[in-house]
C-alpha positions as CSV (number, residue, x, y, z in Angstrom):
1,X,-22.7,-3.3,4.0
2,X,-19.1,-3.2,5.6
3,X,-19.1,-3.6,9.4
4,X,-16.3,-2.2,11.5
5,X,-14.5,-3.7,13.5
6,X,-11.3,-3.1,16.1
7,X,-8.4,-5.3,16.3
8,X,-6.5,-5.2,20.1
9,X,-2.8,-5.5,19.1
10,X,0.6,-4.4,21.7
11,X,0.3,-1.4,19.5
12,X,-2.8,-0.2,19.7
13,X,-6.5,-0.4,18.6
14,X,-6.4,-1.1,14.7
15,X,-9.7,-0.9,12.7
16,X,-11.0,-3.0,10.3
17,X,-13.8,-2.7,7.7
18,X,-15.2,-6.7,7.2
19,X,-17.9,-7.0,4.3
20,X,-20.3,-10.1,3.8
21,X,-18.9,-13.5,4.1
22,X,-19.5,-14.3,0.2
23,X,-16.3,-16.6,0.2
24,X,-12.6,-17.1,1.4
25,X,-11.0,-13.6,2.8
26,X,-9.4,-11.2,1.0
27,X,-7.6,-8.3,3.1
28,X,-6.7,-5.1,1.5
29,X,-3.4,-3.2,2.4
30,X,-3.4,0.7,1.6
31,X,-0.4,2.7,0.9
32,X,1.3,4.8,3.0
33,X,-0.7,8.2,4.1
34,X,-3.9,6.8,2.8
35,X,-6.4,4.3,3.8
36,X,-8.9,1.3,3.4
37,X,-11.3,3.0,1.4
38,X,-8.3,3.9,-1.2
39,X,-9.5,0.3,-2.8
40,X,-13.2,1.6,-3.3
41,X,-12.8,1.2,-7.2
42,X,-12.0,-2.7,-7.0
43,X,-14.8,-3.4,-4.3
44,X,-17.9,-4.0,-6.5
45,X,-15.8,-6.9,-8.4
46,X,-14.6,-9.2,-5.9
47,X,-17.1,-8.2,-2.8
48,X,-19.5,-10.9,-4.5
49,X,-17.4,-13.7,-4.1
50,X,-14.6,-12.8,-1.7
51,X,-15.2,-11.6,2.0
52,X,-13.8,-8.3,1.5
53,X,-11.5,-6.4,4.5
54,X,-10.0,-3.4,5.0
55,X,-7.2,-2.5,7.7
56,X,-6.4,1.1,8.5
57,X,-2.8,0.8,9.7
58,X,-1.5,2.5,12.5
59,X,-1.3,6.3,12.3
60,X,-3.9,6.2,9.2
61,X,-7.4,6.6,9.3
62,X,-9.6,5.4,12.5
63,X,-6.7,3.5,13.8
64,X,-4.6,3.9,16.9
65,X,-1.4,5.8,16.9
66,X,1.8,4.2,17.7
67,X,5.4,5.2,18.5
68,X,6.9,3.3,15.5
69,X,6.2,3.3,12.0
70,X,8.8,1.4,10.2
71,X,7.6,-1.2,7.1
72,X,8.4,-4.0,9.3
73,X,6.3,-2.0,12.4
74,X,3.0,-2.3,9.9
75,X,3.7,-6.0,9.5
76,X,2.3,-6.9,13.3
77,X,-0.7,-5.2,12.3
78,X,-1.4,-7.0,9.5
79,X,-0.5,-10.4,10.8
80,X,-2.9,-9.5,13.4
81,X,-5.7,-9.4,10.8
82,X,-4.8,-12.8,9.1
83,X,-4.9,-14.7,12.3
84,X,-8.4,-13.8,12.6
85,X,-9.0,-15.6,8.9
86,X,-11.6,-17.8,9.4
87,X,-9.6,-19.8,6.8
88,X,-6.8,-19.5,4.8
89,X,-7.3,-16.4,2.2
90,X,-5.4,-13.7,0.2
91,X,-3.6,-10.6,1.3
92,X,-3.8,-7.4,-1.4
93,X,-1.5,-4.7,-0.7
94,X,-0.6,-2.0,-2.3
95,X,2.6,-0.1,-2.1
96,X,3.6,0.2,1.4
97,X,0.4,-2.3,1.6
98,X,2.4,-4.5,-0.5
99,X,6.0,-5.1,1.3
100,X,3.4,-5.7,4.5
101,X,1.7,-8.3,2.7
102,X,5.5,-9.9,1.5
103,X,6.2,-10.4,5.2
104,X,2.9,-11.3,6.2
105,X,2.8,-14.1,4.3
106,X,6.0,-15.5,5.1
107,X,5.7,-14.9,8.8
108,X,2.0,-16.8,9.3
109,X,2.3,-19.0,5.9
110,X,-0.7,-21.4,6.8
111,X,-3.2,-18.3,7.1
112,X,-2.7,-17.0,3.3
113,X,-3.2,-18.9,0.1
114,X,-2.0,-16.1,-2.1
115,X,-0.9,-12.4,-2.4
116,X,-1.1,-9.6,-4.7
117,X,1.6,-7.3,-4.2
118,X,0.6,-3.7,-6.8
119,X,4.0,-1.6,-7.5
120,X,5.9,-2.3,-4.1
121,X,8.6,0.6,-3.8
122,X,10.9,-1.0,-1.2
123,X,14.5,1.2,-1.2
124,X,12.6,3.4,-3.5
125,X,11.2,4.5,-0.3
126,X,14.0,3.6,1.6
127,X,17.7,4.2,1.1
128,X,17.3,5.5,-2.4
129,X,14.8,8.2,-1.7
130,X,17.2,11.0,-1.8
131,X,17.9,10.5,-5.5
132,X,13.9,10.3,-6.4
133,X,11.2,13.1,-6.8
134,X,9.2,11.6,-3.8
135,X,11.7,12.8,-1.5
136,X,10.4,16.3,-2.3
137,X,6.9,15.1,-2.3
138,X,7.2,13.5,1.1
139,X,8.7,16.6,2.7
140,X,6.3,18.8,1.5
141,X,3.5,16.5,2.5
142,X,5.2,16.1,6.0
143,X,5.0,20.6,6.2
144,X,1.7,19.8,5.2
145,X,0.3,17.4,7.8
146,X,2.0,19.6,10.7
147,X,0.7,22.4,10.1
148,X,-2.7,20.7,9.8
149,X,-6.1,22.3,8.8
150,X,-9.7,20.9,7.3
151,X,-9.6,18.8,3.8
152,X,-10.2,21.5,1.4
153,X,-7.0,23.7,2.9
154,X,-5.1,20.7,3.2
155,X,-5.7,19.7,-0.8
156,X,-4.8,23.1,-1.3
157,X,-1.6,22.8,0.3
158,X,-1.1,20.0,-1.6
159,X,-1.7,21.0,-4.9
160,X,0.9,23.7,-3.9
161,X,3.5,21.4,-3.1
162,X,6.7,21.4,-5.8
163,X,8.6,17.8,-6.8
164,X,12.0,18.1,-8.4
165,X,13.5,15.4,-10.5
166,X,17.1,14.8,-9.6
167,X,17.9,12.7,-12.4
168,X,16.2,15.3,-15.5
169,X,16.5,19.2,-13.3
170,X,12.9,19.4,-14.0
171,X,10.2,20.3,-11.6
172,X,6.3,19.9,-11.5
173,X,3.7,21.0,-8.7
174,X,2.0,18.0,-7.7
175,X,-1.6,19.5,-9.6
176,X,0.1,19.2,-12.9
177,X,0.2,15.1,-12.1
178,X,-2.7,14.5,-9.7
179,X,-6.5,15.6,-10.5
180,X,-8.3,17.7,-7.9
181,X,-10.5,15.0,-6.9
182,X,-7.2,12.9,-6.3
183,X,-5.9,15.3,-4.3
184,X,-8.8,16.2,-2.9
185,X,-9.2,12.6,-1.6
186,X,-5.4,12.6,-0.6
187,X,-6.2,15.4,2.2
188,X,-9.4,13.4,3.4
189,X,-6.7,10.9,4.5
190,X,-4.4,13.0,5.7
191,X,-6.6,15.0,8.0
192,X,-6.6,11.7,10.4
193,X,-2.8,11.3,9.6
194,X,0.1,11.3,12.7
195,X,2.4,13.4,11.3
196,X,5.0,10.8,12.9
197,X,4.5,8.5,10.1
198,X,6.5,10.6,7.4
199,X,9.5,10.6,9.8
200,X,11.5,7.3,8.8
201,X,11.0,7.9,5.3
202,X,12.0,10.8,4.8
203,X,14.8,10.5,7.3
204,X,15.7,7.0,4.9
205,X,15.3,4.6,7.4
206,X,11.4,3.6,6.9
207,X,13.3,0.2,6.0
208,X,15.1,-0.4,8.4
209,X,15.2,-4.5,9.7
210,X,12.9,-5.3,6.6
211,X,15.1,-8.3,5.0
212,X,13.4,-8.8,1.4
213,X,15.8,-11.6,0.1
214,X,14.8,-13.3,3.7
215,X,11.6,-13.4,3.3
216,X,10.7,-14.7,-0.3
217,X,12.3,-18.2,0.6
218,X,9.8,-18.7,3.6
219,X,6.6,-17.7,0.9
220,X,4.5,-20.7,-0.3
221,X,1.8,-19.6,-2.2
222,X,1.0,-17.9,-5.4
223,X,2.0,-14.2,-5.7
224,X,0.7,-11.7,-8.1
225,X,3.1,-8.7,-9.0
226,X,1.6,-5.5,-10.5
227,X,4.5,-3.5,-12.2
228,X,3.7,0.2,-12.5
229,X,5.9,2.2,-15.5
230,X,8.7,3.9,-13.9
231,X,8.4,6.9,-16.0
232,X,4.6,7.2,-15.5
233,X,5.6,7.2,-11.8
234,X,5.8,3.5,-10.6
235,X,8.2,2.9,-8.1
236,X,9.0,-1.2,-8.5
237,X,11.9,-1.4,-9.9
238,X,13.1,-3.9,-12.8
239,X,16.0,-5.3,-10.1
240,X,13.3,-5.9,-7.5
241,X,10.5,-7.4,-9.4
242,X,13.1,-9.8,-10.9
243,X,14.6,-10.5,-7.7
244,X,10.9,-11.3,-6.2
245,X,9.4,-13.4,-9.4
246,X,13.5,-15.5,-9.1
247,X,12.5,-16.1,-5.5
248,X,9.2,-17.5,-5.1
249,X,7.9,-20.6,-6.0
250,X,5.5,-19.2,-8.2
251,X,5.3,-15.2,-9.3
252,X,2.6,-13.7,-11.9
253,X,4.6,-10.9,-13.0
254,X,2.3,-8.1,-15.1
255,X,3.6,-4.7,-16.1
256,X,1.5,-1.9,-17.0
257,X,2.8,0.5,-19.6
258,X,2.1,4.1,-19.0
259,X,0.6,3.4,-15.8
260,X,1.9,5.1,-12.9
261,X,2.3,3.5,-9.2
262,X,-1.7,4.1,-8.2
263,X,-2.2,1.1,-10.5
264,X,-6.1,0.4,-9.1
265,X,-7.0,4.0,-10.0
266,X,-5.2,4.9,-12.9
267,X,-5.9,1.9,-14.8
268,X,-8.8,0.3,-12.5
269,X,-10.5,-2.3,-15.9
270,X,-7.4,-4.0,-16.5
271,X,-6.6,-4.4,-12.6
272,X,-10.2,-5.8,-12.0
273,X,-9.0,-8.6,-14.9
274,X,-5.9,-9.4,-13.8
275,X,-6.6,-9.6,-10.1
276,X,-10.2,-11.3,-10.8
277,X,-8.6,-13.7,-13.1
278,X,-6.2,-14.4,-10.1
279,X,-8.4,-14.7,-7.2
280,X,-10.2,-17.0,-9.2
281,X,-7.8,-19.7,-9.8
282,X,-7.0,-20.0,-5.9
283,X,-10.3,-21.0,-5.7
């Protein structure tokens, strides 16, 4: 039984899905246009032992809007969350979840006692977008969201939309890569979307003020870093992973061949061992 909760931050009302207290906390960062319940495969394996709780940023699901949505905006709101740990505990993100749960860590250090950061894009997303195929994903998702409609015509829409490779000339709708029930989840999420949140990124400046070699010095705790396969669709790159597992005291770095970037879901056994074997050496 998951018990919601809302969190009063300058930004808004945030909400917050907090299970049983079975053990230290364990907050769970979506990715950008989805939400909390995007980590519904992982919750039977570490609800028993872990006091499981899900954040709906701002923009996404039953959370308030806002006026900014830059990666360092979503950091207040999950700081927010950790200073309501009842004691110390671990942040999951994943994707945008992920570079949140970086900074978190280093800006409220005491309050986390380890991270598990699953494919984190950074200038993926950011200033290289423009020469990825998810800059044609996220504008055809942002035509998508604006013009709006129940989830069924919204997962049609999606399955519609067209991504272009800029480095091979080839080009896929987004059905030939995602399953219907993917997308069909996908538009349940975007159907409480503000549209505003697609702006910075695909105007290249989602991020903006978010200093990633400034933050790994300040983080003192374990981190576990989940590679997706770049031509599976993963988004970490080899520079960034290397740059994050030089700069913290201690990084678990774990690639997963032919696995794209939705890690949890594409390959959801091998996630459940890696992360369970994590969580439970912080223990």
């Amino acid at each position: 039984m998951y018990h919601q909760r809302q969190i009063s931050t300058a930004a808004g009302e945030l909400f917050l899905a907090a299970g049983p207290e079975a053990g230290p906390p364990l907050l769970l960062l979506h990715g950008v246009l989805r939400r909390w319940t995007d980590f519904f495969p992982l919750l039977p394996y570490v609800s028993s032992r872990w006091e499981v709780q899900g954040l709906d940023f701002r923009g996404h699901g039953l959370s308030a809007t806002a006026e900014s949505y830059r990666v360092i905006d979503y950091v207040q709101d999950a700081v927010a969350a950790v200073e309501r740990f009842r004691e110390p505990g671990v942040i999951y993100g994943h994707s945008l979840g992920a570079m949140v749960a970086l900074a978190a860590a280093a800006t409220v250090p005491d309050r986390v006692s380890g991270v598990v950061l699953e494919d984190p894009p950074f200038q993926t997303m950011g200033t290289r977008i423009r020469g990825t195929p998810f800059f044609d994903l996220f504008l055809g998702i942002l035509q998508v969201v604006t013009e709006g409609g129940d989830t069924p015509h919204l997962a049609r829409r999606l399955a519609e939309i067209r991504i272009n490779n800029p480095a091979t000339g080839s080009s896929v709708r987004l059905s030939d890569v995602r399953d219907p029930a993917s997308l069909r989840f996908s538009a349940q999420c975007l159907a409480s979307l503000d549209p505003r949140v697609l702006e910075p990124i695909v105007a290249g400046r989602w991020l903006e003020d978010y200093d990633l070699p400034g933050l790994l010095p300040r983080i003192g705790c374990p981190v576990l870093l989940l590679q997706g396969d770049v031509p599976a669709g993963g988004m970490l790159m080899d520079e960034d992973a290397e740059l994050i597992a030089g700069g913290t005291p201690e990084c678990l770095r774990i690639p997963f061949p032919q696995v794209g970037h939705l890690i949890h879901w594409q390959a959801t056994p091998q996630t459940v061992a890696v992360v369970g074997n994590f969580l439970e050496s912080l223990r």
